[in-house]
TORKOL-4160 file (C-alpha; in steps of 0.2 Angstrom, whole numbers, padded with zeros to 4 digits, m for minus):
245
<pt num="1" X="m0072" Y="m0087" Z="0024"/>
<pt num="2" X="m0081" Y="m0071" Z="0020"/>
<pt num="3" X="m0090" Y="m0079" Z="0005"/>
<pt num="4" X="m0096" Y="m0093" Z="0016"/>
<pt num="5" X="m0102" Y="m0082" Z="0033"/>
<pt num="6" X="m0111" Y="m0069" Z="0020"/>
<pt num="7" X="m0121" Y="m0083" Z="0012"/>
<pt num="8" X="m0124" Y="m0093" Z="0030"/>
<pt num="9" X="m0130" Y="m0072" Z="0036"/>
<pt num="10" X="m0141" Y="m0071" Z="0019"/>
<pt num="11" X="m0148" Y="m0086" Z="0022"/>
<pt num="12" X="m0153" Y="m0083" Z="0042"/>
<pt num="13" X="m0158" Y="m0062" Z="0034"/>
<pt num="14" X="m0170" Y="m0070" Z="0022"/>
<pt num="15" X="m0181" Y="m0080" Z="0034"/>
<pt num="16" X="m0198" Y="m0077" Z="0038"/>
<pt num="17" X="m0194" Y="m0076" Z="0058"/>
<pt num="18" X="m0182" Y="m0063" Z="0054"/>
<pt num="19" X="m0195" Y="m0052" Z="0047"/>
<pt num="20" X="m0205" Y="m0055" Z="0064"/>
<pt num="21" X="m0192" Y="m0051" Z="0075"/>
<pt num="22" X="m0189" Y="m0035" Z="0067"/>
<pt num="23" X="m0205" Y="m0031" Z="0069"/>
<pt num="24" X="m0203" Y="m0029" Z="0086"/>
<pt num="25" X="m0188" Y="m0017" Z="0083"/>
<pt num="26" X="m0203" Y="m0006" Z="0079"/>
<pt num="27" X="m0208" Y="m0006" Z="0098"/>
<pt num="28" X="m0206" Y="0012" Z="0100"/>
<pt num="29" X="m0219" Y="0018" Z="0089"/>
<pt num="30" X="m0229" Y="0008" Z="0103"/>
<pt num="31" X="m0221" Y="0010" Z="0119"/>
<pt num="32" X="m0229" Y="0028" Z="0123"/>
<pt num="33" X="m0246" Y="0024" Z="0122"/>
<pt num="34" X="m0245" Y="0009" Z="0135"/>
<pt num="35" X="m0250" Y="0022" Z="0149"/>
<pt num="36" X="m0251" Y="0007" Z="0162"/>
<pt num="37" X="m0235" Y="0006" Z="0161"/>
<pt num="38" X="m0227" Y="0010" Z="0177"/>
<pt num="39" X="m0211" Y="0015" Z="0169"/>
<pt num="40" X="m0221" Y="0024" Z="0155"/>
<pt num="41" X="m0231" Y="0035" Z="0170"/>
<pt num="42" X="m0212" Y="0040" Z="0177"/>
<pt num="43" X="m0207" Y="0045" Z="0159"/>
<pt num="44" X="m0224" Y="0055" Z="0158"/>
<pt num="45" X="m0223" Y="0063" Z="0177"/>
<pt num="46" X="m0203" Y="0068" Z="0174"/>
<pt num="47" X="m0209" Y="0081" Z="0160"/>
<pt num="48" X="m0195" Y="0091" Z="0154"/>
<pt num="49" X="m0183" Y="0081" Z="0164"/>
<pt num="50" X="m0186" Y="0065" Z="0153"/>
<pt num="51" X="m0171" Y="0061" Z="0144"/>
<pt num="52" X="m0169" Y="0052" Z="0127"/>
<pt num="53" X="m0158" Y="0037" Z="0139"/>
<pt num="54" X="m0172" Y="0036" Z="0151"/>
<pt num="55" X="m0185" Y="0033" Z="0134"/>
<pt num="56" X="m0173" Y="0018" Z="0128"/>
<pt num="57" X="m0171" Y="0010" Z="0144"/>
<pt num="58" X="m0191" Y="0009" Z="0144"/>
<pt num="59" X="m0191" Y="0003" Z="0127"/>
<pt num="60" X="m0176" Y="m0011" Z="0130"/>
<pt num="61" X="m0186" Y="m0017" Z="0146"/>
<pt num="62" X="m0202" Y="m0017" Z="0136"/>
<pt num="63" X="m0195" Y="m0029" Z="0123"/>
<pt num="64" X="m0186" Y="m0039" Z="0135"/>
<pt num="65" X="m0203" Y="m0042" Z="0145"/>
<pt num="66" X="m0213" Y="m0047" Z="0129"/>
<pt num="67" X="m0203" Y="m0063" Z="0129"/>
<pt num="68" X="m0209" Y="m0064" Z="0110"/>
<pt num="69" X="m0194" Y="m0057" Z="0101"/>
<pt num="70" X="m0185" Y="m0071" Z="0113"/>
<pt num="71" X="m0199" Y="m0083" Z="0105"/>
<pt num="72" X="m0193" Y="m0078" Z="0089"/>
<pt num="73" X="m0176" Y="m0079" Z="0092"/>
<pt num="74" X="m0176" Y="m0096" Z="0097"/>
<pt num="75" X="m0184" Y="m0103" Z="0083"/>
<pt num="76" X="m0173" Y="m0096" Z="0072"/>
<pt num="77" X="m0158" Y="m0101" Z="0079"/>
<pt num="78" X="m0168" Y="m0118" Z="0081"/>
<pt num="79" X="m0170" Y="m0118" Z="0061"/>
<pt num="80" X="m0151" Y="m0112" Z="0061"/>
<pt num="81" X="m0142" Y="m0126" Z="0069"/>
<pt num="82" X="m0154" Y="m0142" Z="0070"/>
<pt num="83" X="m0165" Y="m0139" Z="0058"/>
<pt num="84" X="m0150" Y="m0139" Z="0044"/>
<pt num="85" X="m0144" Y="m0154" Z="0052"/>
<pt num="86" X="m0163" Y="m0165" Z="0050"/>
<pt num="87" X="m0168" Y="m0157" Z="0033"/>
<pt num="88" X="m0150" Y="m0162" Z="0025"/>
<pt num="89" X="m0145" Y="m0144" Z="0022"/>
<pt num="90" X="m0130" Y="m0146" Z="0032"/>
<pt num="91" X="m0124" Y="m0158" Z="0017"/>
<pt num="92" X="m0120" Y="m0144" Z="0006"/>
<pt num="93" X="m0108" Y="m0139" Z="0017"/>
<pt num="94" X="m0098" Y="m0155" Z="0019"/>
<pt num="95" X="m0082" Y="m0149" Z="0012"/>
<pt num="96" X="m0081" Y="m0136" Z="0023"/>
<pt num="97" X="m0073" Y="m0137" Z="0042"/>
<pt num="98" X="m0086" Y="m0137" Z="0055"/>
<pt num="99" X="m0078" Y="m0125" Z="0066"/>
<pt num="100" X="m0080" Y="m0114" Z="0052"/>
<pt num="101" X="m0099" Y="m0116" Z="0050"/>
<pt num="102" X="m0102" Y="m0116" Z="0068"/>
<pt num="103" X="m0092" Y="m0098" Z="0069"/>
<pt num="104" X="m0101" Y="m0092" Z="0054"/>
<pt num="105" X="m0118" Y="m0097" Z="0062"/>
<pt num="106" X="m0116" Y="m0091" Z="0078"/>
<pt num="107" X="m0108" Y="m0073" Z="0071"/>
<pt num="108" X="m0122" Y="m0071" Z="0061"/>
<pt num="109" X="m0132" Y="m0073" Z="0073"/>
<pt num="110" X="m0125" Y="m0061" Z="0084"/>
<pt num="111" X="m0125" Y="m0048" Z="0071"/>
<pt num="112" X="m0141" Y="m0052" Z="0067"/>
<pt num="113" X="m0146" Y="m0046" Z="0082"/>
<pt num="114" X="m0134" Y="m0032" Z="0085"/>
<pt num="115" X="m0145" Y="m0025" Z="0069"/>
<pt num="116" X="m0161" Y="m0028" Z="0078"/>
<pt num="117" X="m0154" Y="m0017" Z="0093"/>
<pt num="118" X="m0147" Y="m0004" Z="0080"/>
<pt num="119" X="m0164" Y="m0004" Z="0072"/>
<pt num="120" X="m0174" Y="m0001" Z="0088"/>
<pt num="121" X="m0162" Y="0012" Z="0096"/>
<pt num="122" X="m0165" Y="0024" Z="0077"/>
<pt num="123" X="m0183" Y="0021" Z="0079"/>
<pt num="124" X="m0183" Y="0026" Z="0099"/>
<pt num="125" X="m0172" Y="0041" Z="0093"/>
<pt num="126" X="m0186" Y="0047" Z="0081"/>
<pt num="127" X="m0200" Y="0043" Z="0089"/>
<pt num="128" X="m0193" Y="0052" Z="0106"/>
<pt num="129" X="m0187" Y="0067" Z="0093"/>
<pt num="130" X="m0203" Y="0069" Z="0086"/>
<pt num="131" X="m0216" Y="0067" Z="0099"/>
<pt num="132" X="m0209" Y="0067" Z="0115"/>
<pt num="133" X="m0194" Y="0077" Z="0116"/>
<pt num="134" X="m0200" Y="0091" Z="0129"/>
<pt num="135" X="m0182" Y="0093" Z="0137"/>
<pt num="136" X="m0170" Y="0091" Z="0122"/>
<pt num="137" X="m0160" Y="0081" Z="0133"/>
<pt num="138" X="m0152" Y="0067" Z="0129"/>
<pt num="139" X="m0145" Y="0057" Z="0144"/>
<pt num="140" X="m0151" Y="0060" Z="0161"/>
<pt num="141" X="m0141" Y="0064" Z="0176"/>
<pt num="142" X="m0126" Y="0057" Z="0182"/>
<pt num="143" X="m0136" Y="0045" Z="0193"/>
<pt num="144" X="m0150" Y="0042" Z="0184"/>
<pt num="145" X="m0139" Y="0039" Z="0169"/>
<pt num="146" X="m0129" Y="0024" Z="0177"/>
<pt num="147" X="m0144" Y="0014" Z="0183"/>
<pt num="148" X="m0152" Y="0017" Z="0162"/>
<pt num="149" X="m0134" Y="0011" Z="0156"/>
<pt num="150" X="m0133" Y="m0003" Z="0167"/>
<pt num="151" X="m0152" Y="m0007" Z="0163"/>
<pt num="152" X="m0147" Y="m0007" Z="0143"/>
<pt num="153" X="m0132" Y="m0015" Z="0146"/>
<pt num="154" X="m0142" Y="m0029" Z="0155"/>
<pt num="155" X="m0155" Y="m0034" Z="0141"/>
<pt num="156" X="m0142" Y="m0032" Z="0128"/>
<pt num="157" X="m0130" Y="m0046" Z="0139"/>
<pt num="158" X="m0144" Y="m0056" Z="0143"/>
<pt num="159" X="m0148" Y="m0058" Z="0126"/>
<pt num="160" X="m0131" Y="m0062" Z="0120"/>
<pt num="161" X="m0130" Y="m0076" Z="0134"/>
<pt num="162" X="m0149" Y="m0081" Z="0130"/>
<pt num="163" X="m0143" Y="m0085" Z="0112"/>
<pt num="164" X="m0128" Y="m0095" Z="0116"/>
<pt num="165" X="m0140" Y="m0107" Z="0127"/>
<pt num="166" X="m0152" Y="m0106" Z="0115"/>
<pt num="167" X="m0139" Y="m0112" Z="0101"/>
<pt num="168" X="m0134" Y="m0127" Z="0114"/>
<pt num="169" X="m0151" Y="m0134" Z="0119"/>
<pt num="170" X="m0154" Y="m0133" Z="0100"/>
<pt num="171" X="m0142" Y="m0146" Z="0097"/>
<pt num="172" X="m0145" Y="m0156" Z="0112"/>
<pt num="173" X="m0163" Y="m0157" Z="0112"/>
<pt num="174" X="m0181" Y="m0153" Z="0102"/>
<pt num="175" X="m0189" Y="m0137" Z="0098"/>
<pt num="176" X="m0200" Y="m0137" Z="0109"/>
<pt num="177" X="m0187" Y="m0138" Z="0124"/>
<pt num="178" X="m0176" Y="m0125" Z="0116"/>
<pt num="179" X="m0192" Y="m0112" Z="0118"/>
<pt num="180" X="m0196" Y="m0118" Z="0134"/>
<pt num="181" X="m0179" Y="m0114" Z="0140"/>
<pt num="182" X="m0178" Y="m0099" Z="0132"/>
<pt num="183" X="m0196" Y="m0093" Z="0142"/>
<pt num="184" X="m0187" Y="m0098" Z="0158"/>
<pt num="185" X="m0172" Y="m0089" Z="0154"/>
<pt num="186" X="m0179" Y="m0071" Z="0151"/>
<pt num="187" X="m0193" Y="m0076" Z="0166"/>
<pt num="188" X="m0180" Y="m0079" Z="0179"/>
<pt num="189" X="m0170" Y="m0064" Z="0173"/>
<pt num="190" X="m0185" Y="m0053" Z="0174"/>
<pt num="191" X="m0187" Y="m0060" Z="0193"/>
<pt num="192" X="m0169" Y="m0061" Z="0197"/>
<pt num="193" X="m0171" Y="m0044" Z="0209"/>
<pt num="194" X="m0183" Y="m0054" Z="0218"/>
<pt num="195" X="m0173" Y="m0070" Z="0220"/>
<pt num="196" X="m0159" Y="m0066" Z="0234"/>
<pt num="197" X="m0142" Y="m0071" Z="0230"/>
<pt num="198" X="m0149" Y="m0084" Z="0216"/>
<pt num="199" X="m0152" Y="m0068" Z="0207"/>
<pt num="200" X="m0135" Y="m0064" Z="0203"/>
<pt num="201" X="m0135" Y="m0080" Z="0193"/>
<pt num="202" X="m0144" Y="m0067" Z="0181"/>
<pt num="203" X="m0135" Y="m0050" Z="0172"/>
<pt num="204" X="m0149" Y="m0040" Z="0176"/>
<pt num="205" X="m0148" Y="m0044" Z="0196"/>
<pt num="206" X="m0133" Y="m0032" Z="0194"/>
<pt num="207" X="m0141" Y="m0015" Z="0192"/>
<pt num="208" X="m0145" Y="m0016" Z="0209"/>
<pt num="209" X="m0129" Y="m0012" Z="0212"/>
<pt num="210" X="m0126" Y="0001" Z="0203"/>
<pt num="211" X="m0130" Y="0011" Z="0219"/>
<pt num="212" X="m0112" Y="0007" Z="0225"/>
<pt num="213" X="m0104" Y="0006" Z="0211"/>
<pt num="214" X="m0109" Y="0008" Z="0192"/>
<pt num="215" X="m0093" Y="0002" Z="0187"/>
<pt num="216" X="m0091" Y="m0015" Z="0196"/>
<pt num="217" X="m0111" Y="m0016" Z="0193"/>
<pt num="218" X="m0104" Y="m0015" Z="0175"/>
<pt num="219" X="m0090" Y="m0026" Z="0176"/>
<pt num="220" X="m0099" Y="m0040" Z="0185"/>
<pt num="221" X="m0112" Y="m0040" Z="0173"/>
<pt num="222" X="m0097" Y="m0042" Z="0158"/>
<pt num="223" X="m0087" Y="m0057" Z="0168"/>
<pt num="224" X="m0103" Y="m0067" Z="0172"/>
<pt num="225" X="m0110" Y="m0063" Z="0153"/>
<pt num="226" X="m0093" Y="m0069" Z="0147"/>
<pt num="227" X="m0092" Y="m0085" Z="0160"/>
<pt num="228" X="m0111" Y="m0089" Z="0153"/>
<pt num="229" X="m0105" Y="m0086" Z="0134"/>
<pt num="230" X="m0086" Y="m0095" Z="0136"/>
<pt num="231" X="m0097" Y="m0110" Z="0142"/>
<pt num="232" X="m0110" Y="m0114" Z="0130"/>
<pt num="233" X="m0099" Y="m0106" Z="0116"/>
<pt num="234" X="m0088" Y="m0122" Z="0120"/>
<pt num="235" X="m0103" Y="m0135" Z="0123"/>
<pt num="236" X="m0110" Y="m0129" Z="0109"/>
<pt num="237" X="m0095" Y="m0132" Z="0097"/>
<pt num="238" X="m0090" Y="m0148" Z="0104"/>
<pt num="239" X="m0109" Y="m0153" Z="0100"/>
<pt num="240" X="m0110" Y="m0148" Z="0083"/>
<pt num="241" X="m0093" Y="m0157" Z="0080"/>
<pt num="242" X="m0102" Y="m0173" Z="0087"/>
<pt num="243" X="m0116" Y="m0171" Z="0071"/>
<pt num="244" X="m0116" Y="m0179" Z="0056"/>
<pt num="245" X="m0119" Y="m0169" Z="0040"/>
């Protein structure tokens, strides 16, 4: 198995998109200048009471709001699944079972993109570091603190969820719906404070509750990720069964 998942990752590592989306693991170099940033101005206005958690919140919200890495994402996992399937790749691995593949797909994917995230908190750890550290703190208050975990824990969940839907309407459907739904994904989720009780529908809808509570905030956000990702893990499988090699 670990032959088979390390050439499946090498394979994903070795694409042209992959090198594009970790571009944009590279955000932080940029993320300081965008001075019309409202969440850039607070960072700015706080002084020495901005803290290296505050910075990564902004970067992970950044990202999250470009919608391009999402772009990215969705085309590779587009190439990953059906696009194996129509250019015959997927013969190659015929003696192999297909709960196997799938598994070793879908993890690579995921650690795919825990890299990404790895890669942009190192670079938001030097570029704060070196050019605008002013405090030397590294997490904010208690408080503040909650709301920037919450908010991280939010984009990293969303994006987790966003790949498991993204690997489903791959198989389903075309490319172009698979990006489509992918826009409308991180869209709604970036609306979902403004969307009443629909909202919560969304992981990021649950910071706002971080006010009462930062732990059930938390562990709402963890069961309706996990209700998202149980779901498409398993419509997901039971297509890719369905598809002849």
């Amino acid at each position: 198995m670990s032959i088979n998942l390390f050439t499946i990752f090498r394979t994903i590592w070795l694409r042209s998109e992959t090198k594009f989306l970790f571009a944009f693991s590279l955000l932080p170099l940029v993320v300081p200048l965008l001075t019309n940033s409202p969440d850039m101005e607070v960072f700015y206005v706080a002084g020495d009471n901005a803290s290296f958690s505050f910075f990564v919140s902004i970067v992970f919200q950044s990202q999250f709001k470009l919608i391009l890495p999402t772009l990215i994402f969705s085309y590779m996992i587009y190439s990953t699944f059906r696009n194996e399937f129509n250019s015959g790749i997927m013969f190659l691995y015929k003696d192999l079972p297909k709960n196997r593949i799938f598994q070793a797909k879908l993890f690579s994917l995921m650690v795919l993109y825990c890299l990404y995230t790895l890669v942009t908190l190192c670079t938001s750890l030097i570029i704060f570091f070196l050019f605008l550290n002013k405090s030397n703190m590294l997490f904010s208050g208690d408080e503040l603190l909650s709301r920037e975990i919450l908010s991280i824990f939010s984009i990293f969940f969303s994006n987790l969820v966003s790949i498991l839907i993204m690997s489903y309407t791959s198989l389903k459907t075309n490319r172009a719906v698979t990006i489509v739904i992918s826009i409308f994904f991180v869209l709604a989720s970036i609306l979902s404070s403004k969307m009443g009780w629909m909202g919560y529908l969304f992981p990021n809808a649950y910071i706002s509750l971080s006010s009462v509570s930062a732990f059930t905030s938390l562990a709402a956000m963890c069961l309706l990720s996990m209700v998202y990702i149980t779901v498409f893990y398993i419509l997901s499988y039971k297509k890719f069964k369905k598809m002849e090699f």
